[in-house]
C-alpha positions as CSV (number, residue, x, y, z in Angstrom):
1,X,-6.5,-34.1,8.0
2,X,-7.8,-30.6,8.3
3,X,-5.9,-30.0,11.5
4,X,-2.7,-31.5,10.1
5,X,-3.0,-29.0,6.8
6,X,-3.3,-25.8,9.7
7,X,-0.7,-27.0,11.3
8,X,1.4,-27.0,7.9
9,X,0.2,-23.7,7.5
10,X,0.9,-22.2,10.7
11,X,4.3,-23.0,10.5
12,X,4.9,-22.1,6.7
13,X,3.6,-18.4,7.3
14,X,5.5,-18.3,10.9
15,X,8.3,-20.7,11.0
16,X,10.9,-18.6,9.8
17,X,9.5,-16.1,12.6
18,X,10.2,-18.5,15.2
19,X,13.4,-19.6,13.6
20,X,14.8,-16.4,13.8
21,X,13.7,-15.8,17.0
22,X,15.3,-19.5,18.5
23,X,18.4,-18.1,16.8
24,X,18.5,-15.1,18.8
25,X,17.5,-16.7,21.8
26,X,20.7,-19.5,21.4
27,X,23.0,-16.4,20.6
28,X,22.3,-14.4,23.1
29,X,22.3,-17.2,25.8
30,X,25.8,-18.6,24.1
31,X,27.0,-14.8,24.8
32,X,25.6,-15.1,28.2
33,X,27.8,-18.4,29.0
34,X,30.7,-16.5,27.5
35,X,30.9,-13.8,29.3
36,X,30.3,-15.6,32.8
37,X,33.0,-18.0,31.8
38,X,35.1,-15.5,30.8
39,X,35.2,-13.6,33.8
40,X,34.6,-16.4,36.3
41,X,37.4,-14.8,38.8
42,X,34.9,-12.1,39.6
43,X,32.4,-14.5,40.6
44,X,32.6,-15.3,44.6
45,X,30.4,-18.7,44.4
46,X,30.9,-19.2,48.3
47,X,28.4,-16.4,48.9
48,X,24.7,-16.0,49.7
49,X,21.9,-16.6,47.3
50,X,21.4,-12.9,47.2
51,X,24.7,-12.0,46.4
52,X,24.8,-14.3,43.4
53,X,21.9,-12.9,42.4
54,X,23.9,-9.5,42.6
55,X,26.8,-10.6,40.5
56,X,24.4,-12.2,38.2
57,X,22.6,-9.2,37.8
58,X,26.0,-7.1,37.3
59,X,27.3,-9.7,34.5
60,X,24.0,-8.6,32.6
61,X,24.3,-5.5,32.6
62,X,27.5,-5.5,31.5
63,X,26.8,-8.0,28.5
64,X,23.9,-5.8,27.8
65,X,26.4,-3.3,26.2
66,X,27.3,-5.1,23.8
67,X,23.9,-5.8,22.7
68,X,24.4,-4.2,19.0
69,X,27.5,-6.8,18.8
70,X,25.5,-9.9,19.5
71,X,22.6,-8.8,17.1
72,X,25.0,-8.4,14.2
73,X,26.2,-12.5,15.0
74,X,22.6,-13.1,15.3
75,X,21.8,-11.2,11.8
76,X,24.5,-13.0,10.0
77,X,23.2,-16.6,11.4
78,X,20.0,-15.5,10.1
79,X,21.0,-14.5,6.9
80,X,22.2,-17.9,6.2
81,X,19.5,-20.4,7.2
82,X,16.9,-18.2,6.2
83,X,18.9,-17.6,3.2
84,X,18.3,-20.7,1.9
85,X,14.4,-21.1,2.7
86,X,14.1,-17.6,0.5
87,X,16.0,-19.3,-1.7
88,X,13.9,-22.3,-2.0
89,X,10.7,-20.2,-1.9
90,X,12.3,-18.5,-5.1
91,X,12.9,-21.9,-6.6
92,X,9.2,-22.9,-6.1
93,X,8.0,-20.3,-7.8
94,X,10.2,-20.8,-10.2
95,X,9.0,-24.2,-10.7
96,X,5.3,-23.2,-10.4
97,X,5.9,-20.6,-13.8
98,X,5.4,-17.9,-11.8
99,X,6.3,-14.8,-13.3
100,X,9.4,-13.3,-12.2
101,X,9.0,-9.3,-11.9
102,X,11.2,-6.9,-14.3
103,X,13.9,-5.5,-12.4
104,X,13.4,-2.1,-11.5
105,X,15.5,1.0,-13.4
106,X,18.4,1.8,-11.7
107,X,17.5,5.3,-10.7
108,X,13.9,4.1,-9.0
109,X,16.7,2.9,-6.4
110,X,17.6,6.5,-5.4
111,X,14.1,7.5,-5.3
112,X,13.8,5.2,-2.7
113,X,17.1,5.8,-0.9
114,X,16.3,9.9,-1.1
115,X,12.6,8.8,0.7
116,X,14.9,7.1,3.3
117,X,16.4,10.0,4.7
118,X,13.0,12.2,4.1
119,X,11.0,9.4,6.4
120,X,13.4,8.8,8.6
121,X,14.0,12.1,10.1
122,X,10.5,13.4,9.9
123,X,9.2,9.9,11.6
124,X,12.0,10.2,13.7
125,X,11.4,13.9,14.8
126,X,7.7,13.5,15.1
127,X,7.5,10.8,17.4
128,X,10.5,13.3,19.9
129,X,7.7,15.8,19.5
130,X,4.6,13.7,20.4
131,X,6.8,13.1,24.0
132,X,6.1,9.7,23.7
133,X,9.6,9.1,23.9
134,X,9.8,10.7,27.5
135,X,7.4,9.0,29.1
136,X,9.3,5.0,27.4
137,X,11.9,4.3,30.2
138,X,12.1,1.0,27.9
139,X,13.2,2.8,25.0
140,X,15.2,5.5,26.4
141,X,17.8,2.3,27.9
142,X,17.3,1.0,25.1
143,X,18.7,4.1,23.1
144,X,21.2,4.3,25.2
145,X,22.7,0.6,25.4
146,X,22.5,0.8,20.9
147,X,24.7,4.5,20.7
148,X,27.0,3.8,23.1
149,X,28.7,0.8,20.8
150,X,31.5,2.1,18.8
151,X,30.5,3.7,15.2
152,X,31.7,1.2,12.8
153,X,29.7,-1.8,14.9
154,X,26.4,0.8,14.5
155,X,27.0,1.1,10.8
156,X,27.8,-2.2,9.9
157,X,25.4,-3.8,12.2
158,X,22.5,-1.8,12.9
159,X,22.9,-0.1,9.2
160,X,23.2,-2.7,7.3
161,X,22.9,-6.4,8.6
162,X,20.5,-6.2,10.8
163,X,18.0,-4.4,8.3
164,X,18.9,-7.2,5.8
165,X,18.3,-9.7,8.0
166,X,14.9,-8.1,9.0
167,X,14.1,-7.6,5.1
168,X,14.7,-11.4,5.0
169,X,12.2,-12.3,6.9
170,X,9.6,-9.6,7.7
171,X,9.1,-9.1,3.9
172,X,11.0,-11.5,1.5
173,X,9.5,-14.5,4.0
174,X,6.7,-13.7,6.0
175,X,4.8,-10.7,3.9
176,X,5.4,-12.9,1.0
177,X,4.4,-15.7,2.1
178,X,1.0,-14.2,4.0
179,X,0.3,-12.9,0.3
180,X,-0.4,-15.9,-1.2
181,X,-3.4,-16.3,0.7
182,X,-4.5,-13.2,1.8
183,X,-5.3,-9.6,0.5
184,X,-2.4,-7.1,0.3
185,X,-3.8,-4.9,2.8
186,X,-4.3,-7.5,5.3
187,X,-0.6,-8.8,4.7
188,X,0.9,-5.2,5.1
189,X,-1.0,-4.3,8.1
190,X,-0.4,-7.8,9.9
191,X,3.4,-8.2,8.9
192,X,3.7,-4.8,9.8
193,X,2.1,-5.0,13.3
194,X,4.2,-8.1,14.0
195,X,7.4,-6.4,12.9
196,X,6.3,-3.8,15.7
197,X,5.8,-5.3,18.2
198,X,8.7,-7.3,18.0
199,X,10.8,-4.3,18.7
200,X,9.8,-4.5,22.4
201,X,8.5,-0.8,23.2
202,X,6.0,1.6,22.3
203,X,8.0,3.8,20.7
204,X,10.0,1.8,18.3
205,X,6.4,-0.4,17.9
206,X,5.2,2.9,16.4
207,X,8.4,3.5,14.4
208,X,9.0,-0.1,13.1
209,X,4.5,-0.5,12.1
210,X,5.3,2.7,10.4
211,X,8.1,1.3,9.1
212,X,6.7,-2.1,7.8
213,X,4.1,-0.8,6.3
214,X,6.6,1.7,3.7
215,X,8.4,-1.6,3.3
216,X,6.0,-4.2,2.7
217,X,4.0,-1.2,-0.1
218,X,7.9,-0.7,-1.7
219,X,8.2,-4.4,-2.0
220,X,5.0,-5.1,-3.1
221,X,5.2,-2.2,-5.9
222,X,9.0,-3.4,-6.9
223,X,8.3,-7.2,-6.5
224,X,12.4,-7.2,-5.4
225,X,13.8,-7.4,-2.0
226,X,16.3,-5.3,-2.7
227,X,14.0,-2.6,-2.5
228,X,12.5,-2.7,0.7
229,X,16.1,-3.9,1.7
230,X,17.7,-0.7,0.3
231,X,15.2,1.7,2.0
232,X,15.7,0.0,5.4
233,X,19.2,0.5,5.4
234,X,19.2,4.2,4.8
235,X,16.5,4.7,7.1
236,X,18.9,3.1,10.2
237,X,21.9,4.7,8.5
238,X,20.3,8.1,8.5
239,X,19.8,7.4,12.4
240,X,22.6,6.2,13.4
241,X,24.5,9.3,11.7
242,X,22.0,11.5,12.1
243,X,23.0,10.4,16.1
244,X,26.4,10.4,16.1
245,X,26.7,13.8,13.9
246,X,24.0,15.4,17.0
247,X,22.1,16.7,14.0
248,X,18.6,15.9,15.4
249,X,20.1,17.2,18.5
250,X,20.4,20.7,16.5
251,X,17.1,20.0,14.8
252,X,15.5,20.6,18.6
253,X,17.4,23.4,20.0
254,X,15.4,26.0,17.6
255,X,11.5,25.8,17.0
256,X,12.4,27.0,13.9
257,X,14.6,24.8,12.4
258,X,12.8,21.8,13.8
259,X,9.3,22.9,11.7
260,X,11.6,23.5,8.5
261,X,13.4,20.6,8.5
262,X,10.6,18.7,10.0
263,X,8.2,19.8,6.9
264,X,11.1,19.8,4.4
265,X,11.8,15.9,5.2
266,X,8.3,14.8,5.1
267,X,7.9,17.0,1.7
268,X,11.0,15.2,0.1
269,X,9.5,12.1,1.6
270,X,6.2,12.3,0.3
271,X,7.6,13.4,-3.2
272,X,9.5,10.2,-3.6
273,X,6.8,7.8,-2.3
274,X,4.5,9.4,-4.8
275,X,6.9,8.0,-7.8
276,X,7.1,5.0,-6.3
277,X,3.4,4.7,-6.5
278,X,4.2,4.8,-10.1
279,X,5.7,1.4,-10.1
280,X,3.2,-1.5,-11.1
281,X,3.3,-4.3,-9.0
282,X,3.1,-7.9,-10.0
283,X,-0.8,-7.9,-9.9
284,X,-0.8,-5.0,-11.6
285,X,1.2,-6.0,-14.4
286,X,-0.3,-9.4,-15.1
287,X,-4.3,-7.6,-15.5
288,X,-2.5,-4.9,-18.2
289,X,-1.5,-8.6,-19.9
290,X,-4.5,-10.3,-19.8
291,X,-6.3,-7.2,-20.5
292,X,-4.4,-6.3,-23.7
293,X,-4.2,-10.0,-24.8
């Protein structure tokens, strides 16, 4: 009985993990059989292992540029099965009399999206600085193989499905879920270490833990998704403009510039997290209750 009830467990705080991850496993090798069928009259199948092997090889990395392309499909399949688990999981709740939190004011979203920018470009220029970027052959391809798809795929995939889809399930699923049982530090720093290393490299491991950790505090101080979902979306939309526009490229070609802007950013950032702070969780909210009742 006991190991039937981990087992239930296991897979309530990861299954949706290991959903999303079978989802991008079948989409990726769907595009795979795609493109091989697709251009079949390049393929010489008379040939020697090796040289199959070669064209196999060649087939990849051509796929692999449109990498963005098959994460957005992959984001959108996401969003609807996993959809509809947050969606029961909301019903439960529901169900159970939890209390549902009050929505935030309407300008608490632009603190947030204003501490998007801030963190985005001083994460984003302090990790260039550290030259731990250098030294990640991993991330600089895969830099390369994201900016190279056209603009309107970056901002409507990595800007805004993708970090919706990753909201879905790194926050509004598995932080949530992992806080029902656990303490909140605990749940930030573990959903936040798996959101990391999901990412594949040291460098974006550092970026994206950073990054889950800002996200799991937001949603866990606004109790709504669209919190965490909203700061995630400025943060890759800041990047991928920031990118396009070469404005971190001027940010580095004067020592100056970089430290203002650097500072500035981390300021503006640091300003807006503090008013966030202000916000009282769910927690927090129902001790002021039972404390004034």
């Amino acid at each position: 009985m006991q190991q039937k009830r981990t087992r239930n467990q296991f897979w309530y705080l990861f299954g949706p993990l290991l959903i999303k991850w079978v989802i991008d496993f079948v989409v990726e090798g769907a595009a795979g059989a795609a493109y091989i069928v697709l251009n079949r009259s390049r393929l010489n199948l008379g040939g020697t292992q090796e040289n199959l092997m070669e064209q196999a090889m060649n087939l990849s990395l051509e796929l692999s540029q449109y990498s963005v392309e098959i994460a957005t499909v992959s984001a959108v399949i996401t969003l609807a099965v996993l959809g509809y688990i947050y969606h029961r999981d909301r019903v439960n709740e529901k169900q159970k009399g939890m209390a549902a939190h009050q929505e935030m004011p309407f300008f608490k979203y632009g603190v947030i999206a204003v501490m998007g920018i801030g963190a985005c470009i001083a994460l984003n220029n302090l990790l260039i600085l550290s030259s731990i970027s250098s030294v990640s052959q991993t991330y600089q391809d895969t830099s390369q193989l994201i900016y190279q798809s056209p603009l309107w795929v970056q901002i409507v995939g990595l800007g805004i499905l993708l970090p919706i889809a990753e909201e879905l399930v790194y926050r509004g699923l598995l932080y949530k879920r992992m806080r029902e049982n656990m303490p909140v530090v605990i749940s930030m720093v573990f959903s936040a270490v798996i959101f990391g290393v999901t990412h594949g490299n040291l460098v974006q491991f550092i970026y994206a833990g950073v990054l889950g950790l800002l996200l799991a505090y937001t949603y866990e101080k606004t109790g709504t998704l669209k919190a965490p979902a909203l700061l995630h979306i400025v943060m890759n939309l800041t990047s991928v403009v920031g990118t396009k526009a070469k404005i971190f490229d001027w940010m580095f070609t004067n020592m100056f510039w970089l430290s203002i802007s650097t500072a500035a950013a981390a300021a503006v950032a640091a300003a807006m997290f503090l008013m966030i702070r202000n916000i009282k969780g769910n927690q927090e909210e129902e001790t002021d209750m039972k404390n004034n009742g």
